[in-house]
C-alpha positions in Angstrom: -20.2 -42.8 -3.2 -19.4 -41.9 0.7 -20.7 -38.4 1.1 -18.2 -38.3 3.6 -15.6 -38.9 0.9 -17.6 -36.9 -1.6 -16.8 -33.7 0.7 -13.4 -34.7 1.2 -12.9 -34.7 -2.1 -14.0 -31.1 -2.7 -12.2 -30.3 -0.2 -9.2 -31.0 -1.6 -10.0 -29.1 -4.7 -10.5 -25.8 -2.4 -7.0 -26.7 -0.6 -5.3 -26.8 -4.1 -6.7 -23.8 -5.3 -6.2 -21.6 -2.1 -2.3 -22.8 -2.3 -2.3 -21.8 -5.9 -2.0 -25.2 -7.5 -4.3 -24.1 -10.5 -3.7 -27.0 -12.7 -4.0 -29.1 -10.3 -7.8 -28.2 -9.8 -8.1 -28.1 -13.3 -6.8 -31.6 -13.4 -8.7 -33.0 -11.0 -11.0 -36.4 -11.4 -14.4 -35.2 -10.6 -16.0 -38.0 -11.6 -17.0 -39.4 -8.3 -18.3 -36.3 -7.1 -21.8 -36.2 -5.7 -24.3 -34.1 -8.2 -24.3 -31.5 -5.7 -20.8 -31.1 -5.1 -20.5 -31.4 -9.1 -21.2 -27.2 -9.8 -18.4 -26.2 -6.8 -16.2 -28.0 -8.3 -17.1 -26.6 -11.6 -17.0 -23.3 -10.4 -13.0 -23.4 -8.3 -12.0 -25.2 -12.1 -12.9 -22.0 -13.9 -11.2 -19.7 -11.2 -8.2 -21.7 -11.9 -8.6 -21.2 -15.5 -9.2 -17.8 -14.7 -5.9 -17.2 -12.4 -4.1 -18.8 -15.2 -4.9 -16.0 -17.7 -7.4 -18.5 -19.4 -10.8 -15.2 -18.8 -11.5 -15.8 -23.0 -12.0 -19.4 -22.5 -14.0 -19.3 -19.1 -15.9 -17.0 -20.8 -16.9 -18.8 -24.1 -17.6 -21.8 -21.7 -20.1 -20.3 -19.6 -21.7 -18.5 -22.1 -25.7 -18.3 -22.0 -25.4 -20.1 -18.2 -28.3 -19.1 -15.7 -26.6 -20.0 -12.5 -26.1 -17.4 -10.2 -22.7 -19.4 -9.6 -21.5 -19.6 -13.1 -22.8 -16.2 -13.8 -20.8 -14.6 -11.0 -17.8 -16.3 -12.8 -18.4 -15.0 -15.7 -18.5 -11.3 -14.4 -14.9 -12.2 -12.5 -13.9 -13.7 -15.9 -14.7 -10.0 -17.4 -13.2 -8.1 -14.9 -9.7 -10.4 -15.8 -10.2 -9.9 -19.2 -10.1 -6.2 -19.1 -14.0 -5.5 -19.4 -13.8 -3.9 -16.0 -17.7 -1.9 -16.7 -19.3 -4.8 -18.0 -17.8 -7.1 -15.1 -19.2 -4.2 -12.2 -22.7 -4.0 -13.8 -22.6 -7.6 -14.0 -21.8 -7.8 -10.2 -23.9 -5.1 -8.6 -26.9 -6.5 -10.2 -25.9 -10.0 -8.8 -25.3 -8.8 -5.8 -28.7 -7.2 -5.7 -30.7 -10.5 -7.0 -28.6 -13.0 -5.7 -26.6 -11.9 -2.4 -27.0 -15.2 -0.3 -24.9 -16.9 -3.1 -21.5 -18.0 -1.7 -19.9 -17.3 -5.7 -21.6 -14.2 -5.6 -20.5 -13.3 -2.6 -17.3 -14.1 -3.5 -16.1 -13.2 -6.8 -19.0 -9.8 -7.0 -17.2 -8.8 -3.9 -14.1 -9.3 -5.7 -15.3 -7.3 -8.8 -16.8 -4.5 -6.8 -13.3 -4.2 -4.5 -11.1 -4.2 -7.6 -13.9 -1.5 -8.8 -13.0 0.4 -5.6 -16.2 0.1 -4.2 -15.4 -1.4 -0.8 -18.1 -0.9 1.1 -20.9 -2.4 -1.3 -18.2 -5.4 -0.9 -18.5 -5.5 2.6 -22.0 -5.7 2.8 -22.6 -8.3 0.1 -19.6 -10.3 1.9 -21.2 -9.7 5.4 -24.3 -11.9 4.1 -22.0 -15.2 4.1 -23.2 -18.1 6.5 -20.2 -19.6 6.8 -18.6 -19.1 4.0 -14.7 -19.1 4.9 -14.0 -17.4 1.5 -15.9 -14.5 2.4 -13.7 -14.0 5.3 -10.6 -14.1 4.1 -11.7 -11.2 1.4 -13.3 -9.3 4.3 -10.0 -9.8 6.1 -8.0 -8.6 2.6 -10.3 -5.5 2.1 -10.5 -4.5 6.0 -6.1 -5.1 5.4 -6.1 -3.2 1.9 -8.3 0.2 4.1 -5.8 -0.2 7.0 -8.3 -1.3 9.2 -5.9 -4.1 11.0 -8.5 -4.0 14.2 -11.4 -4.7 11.9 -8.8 -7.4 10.1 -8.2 -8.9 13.5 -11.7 -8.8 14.9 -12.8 -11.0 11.7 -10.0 -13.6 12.2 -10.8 -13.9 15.7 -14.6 -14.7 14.9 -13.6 -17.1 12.0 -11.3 -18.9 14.3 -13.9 -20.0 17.1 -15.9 -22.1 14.1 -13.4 -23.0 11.9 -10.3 -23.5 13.9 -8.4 -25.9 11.6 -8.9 -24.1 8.6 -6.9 -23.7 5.6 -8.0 -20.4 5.1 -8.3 -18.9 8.3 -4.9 -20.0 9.0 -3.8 -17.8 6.0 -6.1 -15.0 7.0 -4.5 -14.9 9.9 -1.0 -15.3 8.9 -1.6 -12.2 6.5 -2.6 -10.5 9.6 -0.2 -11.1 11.5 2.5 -9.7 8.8 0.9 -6.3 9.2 1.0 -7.1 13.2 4.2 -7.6 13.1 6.9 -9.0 16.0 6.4 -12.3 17.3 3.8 -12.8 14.5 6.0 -12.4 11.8 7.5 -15.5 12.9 4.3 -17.4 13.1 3.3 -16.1 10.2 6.5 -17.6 8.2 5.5 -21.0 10.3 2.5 -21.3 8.0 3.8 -20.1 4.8 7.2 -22.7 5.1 5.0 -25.3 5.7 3.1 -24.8 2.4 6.4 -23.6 0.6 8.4 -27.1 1.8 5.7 -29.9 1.4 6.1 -31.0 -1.9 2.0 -31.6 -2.3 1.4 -27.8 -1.8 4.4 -26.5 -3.2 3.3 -23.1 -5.1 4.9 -20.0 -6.4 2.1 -18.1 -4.0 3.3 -20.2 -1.1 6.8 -18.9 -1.9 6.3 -15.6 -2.2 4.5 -15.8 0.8 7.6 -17.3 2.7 9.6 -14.9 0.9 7.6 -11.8 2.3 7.7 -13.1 5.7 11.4 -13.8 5.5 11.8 -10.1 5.0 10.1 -9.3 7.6 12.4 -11.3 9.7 15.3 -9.4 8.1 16.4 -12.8 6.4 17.1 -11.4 3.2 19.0 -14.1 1.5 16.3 -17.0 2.3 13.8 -14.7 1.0 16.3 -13.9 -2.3 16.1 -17.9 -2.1 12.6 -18.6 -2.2 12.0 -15.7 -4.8 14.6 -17.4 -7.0 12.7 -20.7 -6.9 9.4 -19.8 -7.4 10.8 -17.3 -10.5 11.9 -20.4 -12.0 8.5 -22.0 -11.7 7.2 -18.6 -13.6 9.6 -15.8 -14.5 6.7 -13.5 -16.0 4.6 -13.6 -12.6 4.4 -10.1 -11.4 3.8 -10.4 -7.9 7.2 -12.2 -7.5 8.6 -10.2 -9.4 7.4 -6.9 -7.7 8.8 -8.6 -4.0 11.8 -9.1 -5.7 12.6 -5.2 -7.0 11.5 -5.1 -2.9 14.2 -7.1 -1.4 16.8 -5.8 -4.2 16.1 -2.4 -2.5 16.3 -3.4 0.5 19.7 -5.7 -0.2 21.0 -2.3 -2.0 20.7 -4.0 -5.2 20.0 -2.5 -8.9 16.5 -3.1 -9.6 16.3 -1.2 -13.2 16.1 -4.5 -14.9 13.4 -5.9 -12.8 11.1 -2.7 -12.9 11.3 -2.9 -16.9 10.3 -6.9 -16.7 7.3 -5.9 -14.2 6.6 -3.2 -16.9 6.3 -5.4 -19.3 4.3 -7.8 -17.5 2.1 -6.4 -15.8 2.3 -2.3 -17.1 -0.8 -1.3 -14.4 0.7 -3.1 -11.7 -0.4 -1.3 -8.0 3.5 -1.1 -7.3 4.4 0.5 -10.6 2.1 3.0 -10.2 2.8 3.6 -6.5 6.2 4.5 -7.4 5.2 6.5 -10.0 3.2 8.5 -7.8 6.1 8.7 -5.4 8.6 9.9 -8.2 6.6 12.7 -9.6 5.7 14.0 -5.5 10.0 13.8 -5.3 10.2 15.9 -8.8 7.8 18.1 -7.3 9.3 18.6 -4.0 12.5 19.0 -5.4 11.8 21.6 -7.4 11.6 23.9 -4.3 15.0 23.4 -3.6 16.3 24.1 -7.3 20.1 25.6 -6.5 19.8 29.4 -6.8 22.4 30.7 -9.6 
């Protein structure tokens, strides 16, 4: 087989799962692959799996695999499944024997952000050689600390040697939602494109139009695109944490929309956010208790 179209081929598995088209990586004809491109492939197949809620079953499957790659699937596969101390000890101790491997890399420095160790993330992510993936989860933790010059500075970088990128065009469009102004707009320029084309149509491509539509104060076209990609999967929590968002926003009741995300997703960041937020009011408010 054409390496040439061997690489294209995986290619096009990393496109689909970056725009959230998990079946369709899992669906894909590897086949023709070359034997080295065989184990990526593998590997972005599990993810999906994994993404789709499927941890048990990645889990079983790679079962008593020596690869570093599979092996730094498995500890992301933990970490979904709930076993959030087996999945960390997994990752820091492939992090420690294995840190030049791009999974590692990866989905360790995945497991040890959601473990809120950022910085041992960092520096195992700082070890790519060109590994795009790594960037854009440098560019999400640097986001997630509030460092948007740090979040900028590794855009800029990525975008001298990988111009045309997938990836570094999304990196950059999250950025530029926390930018702001004219970048919103660019920003929404990226995510429509993936939103409208009906071979990378996503529910994460519409919720990414969606957030960048309320950015631009178009609340009904982002009430639009929520709408469709709820549709496409009612129970997802993300869209359905935007949408209490823009129902707040829009002045709407969201009571029936905070009960569905509690049910789907009852340690959601947002959920406990505002719980946080409505025990400070509780508290604050008790100073100002009316005197008899």
């Amino acid at each position: 087989m054409d390496p040439f179209s061997a690489e294209g081929e995986l290619l096009n598995i990393h496109n689909h799962f970056h725009q959230g088209q998990f079946q369709e990586v899992i669906d894909f004809d590897t086949a023709g692959l070359s034997s080295e491109n065989t184990l990526p492939a593998r590997v972005l197949s599990l993810r999906a799996q994994i993404a789709l809620g499927q941890a048990e079953d990645v889990l079983a499957d790679v079962q008593g695999e020596k690869e570093a790659d599979l092996m730094a699937v498995a500890a992301l596969a933990e970490l979904k499944a709930g076993n959030e101390s087996k999945a960390l000890k997994m990752a820091e101790v492939l992090a420690q024997e294995k840190p030049d491997n791009g999974s590692v890399q990866v989905l360790c420095g995945t497991v040890l952000q959601a473990a809120g160790k950022s910085e041992e993330a960092l520096a195992l992510l700082s070890q790519h050689q060109g590994n795009l993936e790594a960037v854009a989860l440098i560019v999400q933790i640097h986001l997630e600390q509030n460092r948007l010059d740090l979040a900028i500075k590794e855009v800029t970088a990525a975008r001298r040697w990988a111009q045309d990128s997938l990836l570094v065009n999304l990196a950059e469009s999250w950025v530029g939602l926390r930018v702001g102004g004219e970048k919103y707009q660019q920003a929404f320029y990226v995510f429509e494109e993936l939103a409208q084309a009906p071979s990378t149509s996503s529910t994460q491509s519409l919720v990414s139009q969606a957030v960048a539509e309320i950015h631009l104060g178009r609340l009904e076209e982002a009430e639009a695109a929520l709408q469709q990609a709820l549709v496409k999967e009612p129970q997802n929590p993300e869209i359905i944490a935007n949408m209490i968002v823009l129902n707040v926003l829009a002045g709407k009741d969201s009571k029936d929309l905070i009960s569905s995300l509690s049910t789907a997703a009852p340690d959601h960041a947002f959920l406990q956010d505002l719980q946080e937020k409505s025990e400070r009011f509780d508290l604050a408010a008790q100073k100002f208790t009316a005197k008899a």
